[in-house]
C-alpha positions in Angstrom: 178.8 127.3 234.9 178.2 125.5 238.4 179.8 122.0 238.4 178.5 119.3 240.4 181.0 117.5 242.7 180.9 113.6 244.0 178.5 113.9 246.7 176.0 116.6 245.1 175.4 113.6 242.6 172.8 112.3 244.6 171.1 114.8 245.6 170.1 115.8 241.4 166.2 116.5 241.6 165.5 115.8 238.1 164.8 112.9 236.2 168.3 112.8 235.0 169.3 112.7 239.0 167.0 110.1 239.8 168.2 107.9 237.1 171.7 108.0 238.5 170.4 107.7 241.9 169.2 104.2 240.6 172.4 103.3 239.2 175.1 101.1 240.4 178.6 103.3 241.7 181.7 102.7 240.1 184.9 103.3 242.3 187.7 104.7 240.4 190.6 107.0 240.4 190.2 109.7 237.7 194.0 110.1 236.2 195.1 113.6 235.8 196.6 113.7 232.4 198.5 116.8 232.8 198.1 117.4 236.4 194.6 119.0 236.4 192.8 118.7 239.4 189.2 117.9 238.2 187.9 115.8 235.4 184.5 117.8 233.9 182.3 116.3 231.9 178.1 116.3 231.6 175.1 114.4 231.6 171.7 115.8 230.1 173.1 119.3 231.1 174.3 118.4 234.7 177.8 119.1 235.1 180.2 117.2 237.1 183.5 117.6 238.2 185.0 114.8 239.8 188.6 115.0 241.9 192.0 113.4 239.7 193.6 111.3 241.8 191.6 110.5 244.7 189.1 107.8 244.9 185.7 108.5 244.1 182.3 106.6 243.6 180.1 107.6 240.4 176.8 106.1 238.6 178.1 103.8 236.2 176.8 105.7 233.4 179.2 108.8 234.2 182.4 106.2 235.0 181.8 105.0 231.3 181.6 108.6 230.6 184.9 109.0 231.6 186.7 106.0 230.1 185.1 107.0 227.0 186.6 110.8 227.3 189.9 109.1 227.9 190.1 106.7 224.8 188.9 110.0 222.9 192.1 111.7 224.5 194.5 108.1 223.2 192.9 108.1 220.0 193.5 111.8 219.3 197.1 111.3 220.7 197.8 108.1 218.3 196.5 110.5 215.4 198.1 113.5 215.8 201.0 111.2 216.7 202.2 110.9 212.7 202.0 114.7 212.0 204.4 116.0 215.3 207.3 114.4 213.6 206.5 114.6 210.0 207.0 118.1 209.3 204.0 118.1 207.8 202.3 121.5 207.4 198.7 121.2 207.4 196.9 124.8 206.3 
């Protein structure tokens, strides 16, 4: 699968690519969770991946993209949270 990096994000020929062209960049720092060195994630089947730990300018569309994946992450952590010291056998 070919991954898209910051700067190919403008150069998208499709309609997808023009819409992001369009909108306002978001600077951020992507957190590596466990020391992974790209966040991936897609829009309309363009792929991204975007460098952890360094800053970075995105269409605000993929940096809500991205804080969205990350309160999936928290949430899934919170839940999972009551079955790692349960002892709870699920299966």
């Amino acid at each position: 699968m070919q991954y898209m990096t910051e700067q190919e994000i403008d150069n998208i020929a499709s309609e997808t690519g023009r819409l992001l062209k369009k909108e306002k960049k978001v600077a951020l720092i992507v957190r590596a969770e466990h020391g992974e060195p790209y966040w991936e994630g897609g829009i309309n089947g363009h792929f991204f991946r975007i460098r952890t730990e360094t800053p970075v300018s995105v269409p605000e569309s993929l940096a809500k993209l991205i804080a969205a994946s990350r309160q999936v992450r928290e949430v899934s952590k919170r839940k999972l949270r009551a079955f790692e010291d349960a002892g709870v056998r699920i299966g």
